[in-house]
C-alpha positions as YAML, in Angstrom:
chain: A
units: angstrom
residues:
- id: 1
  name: UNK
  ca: [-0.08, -26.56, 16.71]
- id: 2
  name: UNK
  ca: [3.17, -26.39, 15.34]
- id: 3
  name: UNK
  ca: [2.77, -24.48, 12.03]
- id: 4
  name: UNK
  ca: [2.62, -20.56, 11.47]
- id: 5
  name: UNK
  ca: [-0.80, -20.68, 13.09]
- id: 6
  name: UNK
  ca: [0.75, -20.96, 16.60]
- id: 7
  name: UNK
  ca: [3.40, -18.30, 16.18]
- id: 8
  name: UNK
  ca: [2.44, -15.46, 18.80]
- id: 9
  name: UNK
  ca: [0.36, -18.33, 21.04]
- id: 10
  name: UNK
  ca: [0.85, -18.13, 24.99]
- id: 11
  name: UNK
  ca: [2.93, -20.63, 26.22]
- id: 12
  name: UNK
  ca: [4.07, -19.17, 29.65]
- id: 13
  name: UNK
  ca: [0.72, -18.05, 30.91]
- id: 14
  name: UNK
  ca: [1.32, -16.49, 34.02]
- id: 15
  name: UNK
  ca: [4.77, -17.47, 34.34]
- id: 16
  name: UNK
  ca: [4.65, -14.96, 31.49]
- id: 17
  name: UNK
  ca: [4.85, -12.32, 33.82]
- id: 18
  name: UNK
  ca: [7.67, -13.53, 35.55]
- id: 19
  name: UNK
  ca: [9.58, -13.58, 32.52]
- id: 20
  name: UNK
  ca: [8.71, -10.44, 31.97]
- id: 21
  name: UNK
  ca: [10.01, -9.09, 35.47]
- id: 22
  name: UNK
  ca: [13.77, -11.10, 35.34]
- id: 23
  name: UNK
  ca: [13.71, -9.48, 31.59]
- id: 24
  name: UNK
  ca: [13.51, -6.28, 33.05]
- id: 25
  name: UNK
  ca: [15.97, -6.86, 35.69]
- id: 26
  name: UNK
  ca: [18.27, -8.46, 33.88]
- id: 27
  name: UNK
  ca: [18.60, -4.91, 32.13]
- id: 28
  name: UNK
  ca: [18.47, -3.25, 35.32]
- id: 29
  name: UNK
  ca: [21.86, -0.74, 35.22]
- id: 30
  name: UNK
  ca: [22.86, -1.01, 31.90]
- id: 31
  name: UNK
  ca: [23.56, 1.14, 29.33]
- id: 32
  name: UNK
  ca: [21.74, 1.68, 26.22]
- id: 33
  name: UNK
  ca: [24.41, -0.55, 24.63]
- id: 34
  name: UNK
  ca: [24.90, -2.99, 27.08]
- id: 35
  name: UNK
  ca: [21.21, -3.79, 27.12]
- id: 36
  name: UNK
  ca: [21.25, -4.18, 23.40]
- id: 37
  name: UNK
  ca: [24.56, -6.62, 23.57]
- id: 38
  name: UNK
  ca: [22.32, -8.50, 26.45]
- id: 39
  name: UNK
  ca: [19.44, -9.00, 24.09]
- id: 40
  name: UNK
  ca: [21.76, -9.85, 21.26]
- id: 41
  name: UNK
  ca: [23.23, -12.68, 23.03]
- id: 42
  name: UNK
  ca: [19.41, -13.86, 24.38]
- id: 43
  name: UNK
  ca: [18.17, -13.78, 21.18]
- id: 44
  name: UNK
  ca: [21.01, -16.34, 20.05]
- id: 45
  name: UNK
  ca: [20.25, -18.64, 23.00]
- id: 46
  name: UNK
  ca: [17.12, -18.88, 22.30]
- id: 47
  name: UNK
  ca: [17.20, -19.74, 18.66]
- id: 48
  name: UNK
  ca: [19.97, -22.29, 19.53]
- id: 49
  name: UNK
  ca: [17.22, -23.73, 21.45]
- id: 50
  name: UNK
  ca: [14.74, -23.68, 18.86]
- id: 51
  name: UNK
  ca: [17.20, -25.32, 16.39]
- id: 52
  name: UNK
  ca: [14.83, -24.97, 13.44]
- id: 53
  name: UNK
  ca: [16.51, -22.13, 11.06]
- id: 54
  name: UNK
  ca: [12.66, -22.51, 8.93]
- id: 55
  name: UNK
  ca: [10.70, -21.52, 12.55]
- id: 56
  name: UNK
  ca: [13.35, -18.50, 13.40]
- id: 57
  name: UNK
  ca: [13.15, -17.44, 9.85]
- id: 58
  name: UNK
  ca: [9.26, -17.44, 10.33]
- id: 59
  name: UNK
  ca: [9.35, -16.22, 13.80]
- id: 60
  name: UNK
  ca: [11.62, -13.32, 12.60]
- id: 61
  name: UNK
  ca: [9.29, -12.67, 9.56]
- id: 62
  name: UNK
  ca: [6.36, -12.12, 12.69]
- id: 63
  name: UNK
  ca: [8.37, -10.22, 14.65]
- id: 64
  name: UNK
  ca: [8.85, -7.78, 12.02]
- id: 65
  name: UNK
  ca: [4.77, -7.16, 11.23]
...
């Protein structure tokens, strides 16, 4: 899969969890605005590591249903 049809799909699997627990203390003792400058700047490290404007365009059009 590599189309829309795989947008959402589980990729981690139980490393998923993991994720989710760094996530969380990554944010650990900031403020309301330094968590949302922290996200800011993952969400641009990530999409420079997708590197396909068309998928983050799509994956930002999912995010927002």
């Amino acid at each position: 899969m590599s189309g829309d049809e795989d947008i959402g799909t589980d990729r981690l699997g139980p490393a998923g969890d993991d994720f989710y627990a760094a996530l969380i203390a990554a944010h650990e003792g900031l403020s309301l605005e330094e968590s949302a400058r922290l996200n800011a700047r993952l969400v641009l490290l990530l999409a420079n590591e997708v590197g396909d404007l068309d998928r983050l365009e799509k994956l930002l059009a999912a995010a927002r249903k």
